[in-house]
Steps between C-alpha positions, in 0.01 A plus 500: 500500500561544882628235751350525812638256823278374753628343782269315822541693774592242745534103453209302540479266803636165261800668423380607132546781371426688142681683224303658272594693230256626241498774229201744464449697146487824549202559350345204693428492889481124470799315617642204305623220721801337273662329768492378851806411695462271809781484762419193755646513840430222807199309501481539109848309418327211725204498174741405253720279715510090480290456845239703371415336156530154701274600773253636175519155345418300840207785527381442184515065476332398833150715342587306183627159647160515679264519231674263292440272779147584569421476068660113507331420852258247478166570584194260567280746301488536153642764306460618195790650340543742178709665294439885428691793364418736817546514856147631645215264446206668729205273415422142374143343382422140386340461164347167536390485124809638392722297698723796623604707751397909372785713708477876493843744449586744750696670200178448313352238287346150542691162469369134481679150600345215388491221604516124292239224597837285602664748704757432713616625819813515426445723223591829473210742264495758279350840527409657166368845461118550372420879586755808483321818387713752390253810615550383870871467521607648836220339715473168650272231476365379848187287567353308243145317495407233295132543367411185282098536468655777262849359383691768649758594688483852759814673571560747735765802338681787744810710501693344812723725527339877473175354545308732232324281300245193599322282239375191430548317156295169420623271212371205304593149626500336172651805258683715793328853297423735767122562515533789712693748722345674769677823649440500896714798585761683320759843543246716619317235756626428867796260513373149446587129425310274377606178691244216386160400372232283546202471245142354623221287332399801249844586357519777749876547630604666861857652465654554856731856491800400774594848551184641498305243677192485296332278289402592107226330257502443194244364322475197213613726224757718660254799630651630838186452706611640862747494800446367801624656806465437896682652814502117592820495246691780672718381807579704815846458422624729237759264389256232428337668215836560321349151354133471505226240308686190317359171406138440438268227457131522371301253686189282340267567760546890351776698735845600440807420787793718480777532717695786586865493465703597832186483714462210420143518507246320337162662354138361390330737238139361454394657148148438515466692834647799314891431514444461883889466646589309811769400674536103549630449808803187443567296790895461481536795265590785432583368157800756521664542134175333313533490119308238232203352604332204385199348617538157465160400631198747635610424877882521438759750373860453442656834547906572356655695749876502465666253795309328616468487068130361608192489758213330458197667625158372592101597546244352675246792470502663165862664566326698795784359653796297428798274640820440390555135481795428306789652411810393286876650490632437138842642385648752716654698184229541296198671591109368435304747316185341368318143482300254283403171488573213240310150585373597802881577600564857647846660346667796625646761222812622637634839378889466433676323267874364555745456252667677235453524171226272560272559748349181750155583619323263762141455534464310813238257625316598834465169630169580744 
C-alpha cells in the first residue's frame, strides 16, 4: 500500500479547511477515503458556540410555537380531524353510503376514516389502510374519483419524483380487489404525472397529466382510449408549464372543467363537440395555484387552491364564463389540495399532517 497526502490549496472563505489522507492500492487507481480531518478557524468556532445553538432553538420554536397555536385555535368552522400514520394526504372523497372519508397516499395507497352516526366534534378519527399494492411501490397515489353507479373507486398512480411512469388503478368499494390497472405512460414515454381523474356518466375516466398538460381516457374496463391535447394548455410563460392540468370535474350537462396549475386557468372541454377546449374566462381569477375540484352544483365550483385554501367559483352561462364569488383562508400551515362534500357541506382536504409519531390531518369545512 501507498499513502498519498492531499492538502486544499488555499482555505476556503469560512475559515475551513481539509486534511485528507487516503491510501490507493497499487494495483487500483481508485482512492480510498479512510479519514477526513477538519480544522475550524473563525466563523466556524461561532457554529459550535453557546449563542449559536440558542439562537437555533429561538429559530426553530417561534415556526413551532406558531402552529401549535394555530392547531388549538378555535375556529367557527368545523373540522374534521384524524389520525394517520403519514404525513402527505393529497386527496379526500366522501362516501356517503359508506360513511367515510376515502384519502389517497402520496407514498402510495388508499386510507379510509370513518365516521360513527354519534360523532363528535371533539373527536379525534382514525385512518386505517384499505389499498397498498406491492407492484406499485415507489409511486404515489394522487386524485381519486368515487364512481358508485359501479361500486368503485378510480385512482390516479405516478412516479413523483422521476416522473416515468403514469397509471391509473380502479378498486372495488365493497372488497378493495383491484379490477384493473391501466398503464398511461412509462420509461420510454415523455415525462408525465398523472395528477387527477374525473369519470363521466358511462364509466369513462379523464386523467389530467400535470407535467405534460394533457388529458388521457380510459374507458369502463381499463382500455386507454386517447389523449387529449390543446395549445390552449400551454402558457406563454415557460415557467408556468413546469405545472400544467390539475383538478377536474365532469359536468352533467356532458363537458369536462379543468384547471391549470400556475396559470391558473380554467378550461371547458365540451365532449360531444369533439373534445372542443376553451378557455373560461373567471372574473376575479386567475385561479393561480388551482388543485381539487368539486362541483358542488352545475352553476358552482369550489376550487382548492392552496391560501386562500378555497374559492368559490360561479356560472351564469354554461361556464362560458365565470366569477369568483367567494373565497375562504383556512390554516395558514397546511395547504388545500382537493375537495368534497358531506351533507351538502363543502370540506377542504389539506395535504400535511402535524405531529409525530402520530400524524393530525385536518379536513376543513369551507363555510360558503
Amino acid at each position: 500500500k501507498k499513502q498519498i497526502q492531499h492538502q486544499q490549496p488555499a482555505p476556503p472563505p469560512f475559515g475551513l479547511y481539509l486534511n485528507l489522507s487516503f491510501f490507493s492500492y497499487f494495483d487500483s487507481t481508485t482512492p480510498i477515503i479512510t479519514h477526513i480531518t477538519v480544522k475550524e478557524k473563525g466563523m466556524a468556532l461561532w457554529f459550535c458556540s453557546a449563542r449559536f445553538l440558542v439562537f437555533l432553538f429561538i429559530v426553530s420554536a417561534l415556526p413551532i410555537a406558531y402552529i401549535i397555536s394555530q392547531e388549538r385555535a378555535k375556529t367557527d368552522h368545523h373540522v374534521f380531524h384524524y389520525h394517520s400514520s403519514g404525513f402527505f394526504r393529497e386527496c379526500a372523497k366522501w362516501d356517503d353510503q359508506g360513511r367515510r372519508f376515502l384519502v389517497s397516499f402520496l407514498e402510495g395507497g388508499v386510507g379510509e376514516i370513518h365516521v360513527p352516526q354519534n360523532y363528535t366534534r371533539d373527536v379525534v378519527l382514525q385512518e386505517v389502510t384499505v389499498v397498498k399494492d406491492s407492484d406499485l411501490t415507489g409511486n404515489a397515489s394522487n386524485g381519486i374519483a368515487l364512481d358508485r353507479p359501479r361500486n368503485r373507486l378510480l385512482v390516479a398512480v405516478a412516479d413523483v419524483l422521476g416522473n416515468r411512469y403514469s397509471g391509473l388503478a380502479a378498486y372495488d368499494l365493497s372488497t378493495w380487489k383491484r379490477l384493473f390497472l391501466t398503464k398511461l405512460s412509462g420509461p420510454g414515454d415523455e415525462k408525465s404525472m398523472a395528477d387527477d381523474v374525473a369519470v363521466d356518466a358511462d364509466g369513462n375516466a379523464y386523467v389530467t397529466d400535470v407535467k405534460g398538460s394533457k388529458i388521457w381516457k380510459v374507458g369502463v374496463d381499463g382500455e386507454l382510449l386517447s389523449t387529449l391535447t390543446s395549445p390552449l394548455f400551454t402558457p406563454k410563460e415557460w415557467y408556468k408549464s413546469l405545472l400544467g392540468l390539475n383538478g377536474i370535474v365532469y359536468h352533467p350537462d356532458g363537458y369536462l372543467i379543468v384547471v391549470h396549475t400556475l396559470s391558473g386557468n380554467l378550461f371547458k372541454i365540451d365532449l360531444a363537440k369533439g373534445d372542443e377546449v376553451k378557455l373560461i374566462e373567471v372574473a376575479g381569477g386567475p385561479l393561480a395555484f388551482g388543485d381539487g375540484l368539486e362541483l358542488i352544483s352545475p352553476s358552482k365550483l369550489v376550487v382548492a387552491a392552496g391560501n386562500p385554501s378555497g374559492r368559490l367559483v360561479e356560472s351564469t352561462d354554461g361556464w362560458e364564463t365565470a366569477s369568483v364569488v367567494a373565497k375562504f383562508k383556512g390554516p395558514m400551515h397546511r395547504l388545500a389540495t382537493a375537495a368534497t362534500v358531506k351533507d351538502g357541506k363543502v370540506y377542504l382536504n389539506h395535504m400535511f399532517g402535524m405531529g409525530y409519531p402520530r400524524k393530525t390531518h385536518a379536513l376543513v369545512e369551507f363555510v360558503l
